[in-house]
C-alpha positions in Angstrom: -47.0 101.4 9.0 -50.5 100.7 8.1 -51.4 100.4 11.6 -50.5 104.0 13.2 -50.4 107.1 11.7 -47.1 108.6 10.2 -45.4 111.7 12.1 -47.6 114.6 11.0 -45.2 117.4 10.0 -45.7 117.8 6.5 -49.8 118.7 5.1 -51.4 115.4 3.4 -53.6 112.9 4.0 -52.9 110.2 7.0 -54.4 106.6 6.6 -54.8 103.9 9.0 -56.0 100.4 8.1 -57.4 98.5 11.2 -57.5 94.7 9.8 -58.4 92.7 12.9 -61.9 92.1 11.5 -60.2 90.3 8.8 -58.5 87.8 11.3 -59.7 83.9 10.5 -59.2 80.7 11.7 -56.5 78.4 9.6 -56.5 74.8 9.7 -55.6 72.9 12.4 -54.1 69.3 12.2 -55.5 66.5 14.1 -54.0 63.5 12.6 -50.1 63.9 12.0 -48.6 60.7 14.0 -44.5 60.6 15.4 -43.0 57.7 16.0 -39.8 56.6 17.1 -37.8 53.2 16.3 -34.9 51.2 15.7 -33.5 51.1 11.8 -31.1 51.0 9.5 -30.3 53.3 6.6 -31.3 52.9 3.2 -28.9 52.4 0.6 -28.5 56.2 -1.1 -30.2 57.5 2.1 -29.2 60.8 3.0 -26.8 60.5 5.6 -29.3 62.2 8.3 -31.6 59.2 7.8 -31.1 58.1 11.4 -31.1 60.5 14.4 -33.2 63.4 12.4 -37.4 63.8 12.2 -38.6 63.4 8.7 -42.4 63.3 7.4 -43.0 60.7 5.5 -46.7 60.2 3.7 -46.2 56.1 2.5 -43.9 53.2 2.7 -42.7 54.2 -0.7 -40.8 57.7 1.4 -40.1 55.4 4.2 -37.9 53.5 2.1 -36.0 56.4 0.7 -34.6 56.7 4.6 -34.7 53.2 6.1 -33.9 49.9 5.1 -36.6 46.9 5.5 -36.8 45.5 9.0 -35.1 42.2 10.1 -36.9 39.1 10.7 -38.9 39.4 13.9 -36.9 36.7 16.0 -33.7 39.0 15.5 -36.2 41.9 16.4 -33.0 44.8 16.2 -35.1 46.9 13.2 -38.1 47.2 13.9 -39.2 51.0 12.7 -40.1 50.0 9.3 -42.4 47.1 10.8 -44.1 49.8 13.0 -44.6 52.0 9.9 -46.4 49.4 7.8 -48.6 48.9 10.3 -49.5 53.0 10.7 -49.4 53.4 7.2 -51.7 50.3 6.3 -54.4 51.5 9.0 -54.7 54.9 7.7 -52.6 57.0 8.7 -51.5 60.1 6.5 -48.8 62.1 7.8 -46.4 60.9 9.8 -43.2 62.3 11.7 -40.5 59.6 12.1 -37.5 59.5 13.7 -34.9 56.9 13.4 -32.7 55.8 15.9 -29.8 53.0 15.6 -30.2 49.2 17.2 -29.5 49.0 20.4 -31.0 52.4 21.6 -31.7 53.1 25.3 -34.7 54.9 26.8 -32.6 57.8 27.2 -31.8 57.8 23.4 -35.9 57.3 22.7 -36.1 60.4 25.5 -34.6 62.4 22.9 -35.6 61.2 19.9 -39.2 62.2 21.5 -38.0 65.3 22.7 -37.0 66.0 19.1 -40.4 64.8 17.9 -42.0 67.5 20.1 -40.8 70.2 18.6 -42.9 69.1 15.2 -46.8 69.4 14.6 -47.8 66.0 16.2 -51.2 64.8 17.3 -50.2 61.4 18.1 -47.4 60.0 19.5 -46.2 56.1 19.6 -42.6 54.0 20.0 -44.6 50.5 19.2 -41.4 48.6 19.7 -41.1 49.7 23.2 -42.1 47.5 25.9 -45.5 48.9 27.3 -43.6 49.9 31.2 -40.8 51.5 28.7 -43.5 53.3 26.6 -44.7 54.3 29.8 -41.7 55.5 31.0 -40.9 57.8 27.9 -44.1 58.8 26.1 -46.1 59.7 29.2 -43.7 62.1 31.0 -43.6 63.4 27.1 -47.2 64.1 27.1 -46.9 66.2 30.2 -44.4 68.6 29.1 -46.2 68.9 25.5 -49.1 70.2 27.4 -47.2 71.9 29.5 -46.1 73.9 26.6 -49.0 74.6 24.9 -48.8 71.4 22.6 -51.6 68.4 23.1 -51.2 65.2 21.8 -52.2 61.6 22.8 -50.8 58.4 23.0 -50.9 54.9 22.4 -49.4 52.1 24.0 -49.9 48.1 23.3 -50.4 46.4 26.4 -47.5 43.4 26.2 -48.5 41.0 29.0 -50.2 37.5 28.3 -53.2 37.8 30.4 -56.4 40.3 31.1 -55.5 40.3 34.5 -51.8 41.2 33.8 -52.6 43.4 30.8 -55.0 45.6 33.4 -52.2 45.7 35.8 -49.9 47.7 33.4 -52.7 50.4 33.3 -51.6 53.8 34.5 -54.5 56.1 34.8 -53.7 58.7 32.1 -56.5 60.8 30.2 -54.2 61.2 27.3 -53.4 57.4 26.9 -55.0 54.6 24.9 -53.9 50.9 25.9 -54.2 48.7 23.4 -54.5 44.6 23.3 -54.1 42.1 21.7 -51.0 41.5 19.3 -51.7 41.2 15.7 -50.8 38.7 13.0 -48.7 40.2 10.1 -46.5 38.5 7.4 -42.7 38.7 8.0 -40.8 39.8 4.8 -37.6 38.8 6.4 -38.7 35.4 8.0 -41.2 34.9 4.7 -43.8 33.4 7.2 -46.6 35.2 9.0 -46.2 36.3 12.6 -47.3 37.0 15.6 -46.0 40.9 16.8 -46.1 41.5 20.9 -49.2 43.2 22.0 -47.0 46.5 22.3 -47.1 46.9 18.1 -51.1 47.0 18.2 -50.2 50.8 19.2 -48.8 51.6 15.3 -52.3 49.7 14.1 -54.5 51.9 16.5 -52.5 55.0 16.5 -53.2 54.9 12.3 -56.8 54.2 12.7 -57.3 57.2 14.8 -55.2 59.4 12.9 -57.5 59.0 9.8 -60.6 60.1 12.0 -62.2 62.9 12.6 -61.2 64.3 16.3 -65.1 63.6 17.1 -65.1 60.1 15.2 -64.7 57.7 17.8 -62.5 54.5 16.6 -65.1 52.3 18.8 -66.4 49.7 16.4 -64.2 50.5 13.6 -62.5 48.2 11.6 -58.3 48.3 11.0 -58.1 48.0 7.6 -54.7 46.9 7.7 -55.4 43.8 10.3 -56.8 40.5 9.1 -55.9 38.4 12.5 -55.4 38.9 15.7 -52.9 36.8 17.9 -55.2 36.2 20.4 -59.1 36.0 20.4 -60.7 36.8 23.6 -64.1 35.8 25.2 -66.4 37.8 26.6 -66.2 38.0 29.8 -62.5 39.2 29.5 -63.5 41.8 26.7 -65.7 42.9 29.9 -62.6 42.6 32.3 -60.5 44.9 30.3 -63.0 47.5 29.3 -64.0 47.5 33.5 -59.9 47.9 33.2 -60.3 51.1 31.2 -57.8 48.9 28.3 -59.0 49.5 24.8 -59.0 45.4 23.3 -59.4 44.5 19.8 -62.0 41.7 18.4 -62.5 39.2 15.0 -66.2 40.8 14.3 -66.6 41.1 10.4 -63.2 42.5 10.3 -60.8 43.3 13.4 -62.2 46.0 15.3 -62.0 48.3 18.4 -64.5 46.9 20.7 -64.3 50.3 22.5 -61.6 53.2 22.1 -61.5 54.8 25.8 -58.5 56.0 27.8 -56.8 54.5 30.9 -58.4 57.2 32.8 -61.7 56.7 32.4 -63.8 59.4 34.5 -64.4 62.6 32.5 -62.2 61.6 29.5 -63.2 58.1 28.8 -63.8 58.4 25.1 -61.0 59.4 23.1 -63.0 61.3 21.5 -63.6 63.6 24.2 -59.8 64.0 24.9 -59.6 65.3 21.2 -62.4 67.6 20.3 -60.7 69.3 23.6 -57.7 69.4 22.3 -58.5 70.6 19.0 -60.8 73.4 20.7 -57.2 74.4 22.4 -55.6 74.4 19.2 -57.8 76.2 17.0 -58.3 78.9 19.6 -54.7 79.3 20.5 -54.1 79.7 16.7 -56.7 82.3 16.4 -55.8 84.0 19.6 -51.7 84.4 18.7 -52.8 86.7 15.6 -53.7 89.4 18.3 -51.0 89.2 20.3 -49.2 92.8 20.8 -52.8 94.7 18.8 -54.8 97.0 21.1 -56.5 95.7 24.0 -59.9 97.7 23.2 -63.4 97.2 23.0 -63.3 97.1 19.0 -60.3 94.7 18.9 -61.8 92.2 21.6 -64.6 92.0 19.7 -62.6 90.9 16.4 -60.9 88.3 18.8 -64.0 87.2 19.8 -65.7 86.9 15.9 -62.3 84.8 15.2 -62.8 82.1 17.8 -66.6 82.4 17.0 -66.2 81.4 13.7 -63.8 78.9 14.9 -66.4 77.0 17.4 -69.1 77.6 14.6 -67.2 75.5 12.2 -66.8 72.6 15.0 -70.5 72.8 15.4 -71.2 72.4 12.0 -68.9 69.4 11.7 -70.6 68.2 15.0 -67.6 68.2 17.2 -69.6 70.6 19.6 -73.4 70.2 20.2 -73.1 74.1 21.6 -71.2 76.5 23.2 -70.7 80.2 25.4 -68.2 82.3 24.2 -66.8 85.6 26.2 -64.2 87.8 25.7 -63.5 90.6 28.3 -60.9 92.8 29.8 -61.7 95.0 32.7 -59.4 98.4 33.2 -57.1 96.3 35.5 -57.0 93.7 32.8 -55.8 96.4 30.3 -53.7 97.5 32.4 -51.8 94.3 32.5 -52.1 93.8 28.8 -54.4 90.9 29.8 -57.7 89.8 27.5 -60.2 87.1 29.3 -61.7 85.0 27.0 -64.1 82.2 29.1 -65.2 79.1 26.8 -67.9 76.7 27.7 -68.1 74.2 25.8 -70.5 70.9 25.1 -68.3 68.2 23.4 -70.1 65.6 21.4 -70.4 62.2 22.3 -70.4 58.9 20.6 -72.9 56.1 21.0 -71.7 53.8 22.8 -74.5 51.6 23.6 -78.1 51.2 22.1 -80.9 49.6 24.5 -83.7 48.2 23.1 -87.1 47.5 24.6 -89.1 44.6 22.6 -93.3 44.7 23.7 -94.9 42.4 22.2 -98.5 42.2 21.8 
């Protein structure tokens, strides 16, 4: 092996190659979306069309597994619905998993369970009520971080009101709640709609899957949305933002007025939430490579120019505005086969607001 020295019997030459210096950063994916809903199989579908992930990059693949959705009023197939919407907002990659009508939350438990296992970023069940969504994606969230694997959420807010919609918020700093419904035309019914507030989470979810993990969705437009189902003023824009609720708004185009979480505190922007993220991602990626190699002073170092080069590259694509990297092991540290590495970091923010001061003279 090119990393010890052969048994030293007979006379030659020994070599050792020591390759941690060569160790990089990969890529890391910030955008892949999984979603769970009801469907049907497509005629000629493989016949693990329903109850198996697949990743899907357009409607065109979608149709290869899943037959069109019903007319809303029936509202039993409703996966293909949610897809449009992801698809037609920007999203790229996209890990879905079908289940049949009728499906419990136990059966989207596991579907999401499933969708775990897969590289997701985002994860959304837009046909869910938002206190089922709730029930499943949340608990979800915990045990993918929990195991080393970050993602966020979003969740369409359902109720009729500002005052109801802000009652469904459950302080989460990995969950966006999104209002109002959106307008969309109805193959099925041949007549344009009105989807439940809970389907604004497939829009959303899309938009932010085709940014940046330091390009906030605040003020962006959905490509994919030309009306809203319901227009609200301004004081109850102001409401729902005080709310920590992300609401939509008919301003040139159908925008995020604001994309925060229902936390708020440290990780109102969801931007915030993300650059973290990827920061974990990219330095558990880099990290894993020296797993098992020699805890020395020469080796922590090539850790340490690996997850340098990492950070340096988020700085350059202004995720970071700076950071303090460190990478130690004292003798009891080696001992236990245990490396240090301490990361301060200064995330980037977006602008939010710009105040302007007129003098006149």
């Amino acid at each position: 092996m090119e990393d010890s020295f052969a048994e030293q019997i007979v006379p030659g030459t020994f070599i050792r190659v020591q390759a941690e210096g060569l160790i990089a950063p990969k890529g890391v994916s910030f955008g892949n979306v999984g979603i769970v809903g009801t469907a049907a199989a497509a005629v000629g579908a493989p016949s693990n069309a329903l109850g198996a992930t697949h990743i899907i990059g357009s409607m065109e693949d979608a149709a290869k597994l899943y037959g069109a959705s019903d007319a809303l009023s029936a509202g039993t197939l409703n996966l293909m619905r949610a897809l449009s919407l992801l698809f037609a907002n920007g999203a790229r990659t996209v890990y879905s998993h079908g289940v049949a009508t009728g499906a419990t939350n136990t059966v989207f438990d596991t579907a999401v369970a499933e969708l775990l296992k897969e590289d997701v970023n985002i994860l959304i069940a837009p046909e869910l009520s938002t206190t089922n969504a709730k029930l499943v994606l949340q608990p979800a969230l915990e045990t993918a971080e929990n195991s080393g694997r970050d993602m966020i959420s979003v969740i369409g807010a359902d109720a009729a009101t500002p005052t109801l919609i802000k009652a469904q918020v459950t302080a989460n700093k990995r969950v966006l709640l999104a209002t109002p419904g959106v307008r969309v035309y109805d193959g099925a019914a041949d007549a344009m709609v009105t989807l439940p507030g809970n389907y604004t989470a497939a829009a959303v979810a899309g938009l932010i899957a085709s940014l940046a993990p330091q390009s906030s969705p605040t003020n962006k437009v959905l490509p994919g949305v030309v009306e809203l189902g319901r227009r609200y003023s301004y004081g109850e824009l102001k409401d729902l933002l005080n709310g920590n609720v992300c609401p939509l708004e008919d301003r040139q185009g159908i925008r995020v007025v604001r994309g925060i979480t229902t936390e708020g505190a440290a990780f109102s922007q969801i931007t915030t939430r993300r650059i973290v993220d990827f920061a974990k991602a990219g330095i558990r990626q880099v990290s894993g490579a020296f797993i098992g190699r020699l805890n020395n002073d020469r080796v922590r170092k090539a850790l340490r120019g690996a997850i340098d080069s990492f950070l340096t590259t988020m700085v350059i694509d202004e995720a970071l505005t700076g950071y303090q990297l460190e990478v130690t092991a004292t003798r009891a540290d080696e001992i236990a086969g245990r490396c240090v590495v301490n990361v301060s970091m200064q995330p980037t923010f977006s602008i939010d607001y710009i105040r302007v001061t007129l003098a006149l003279s």
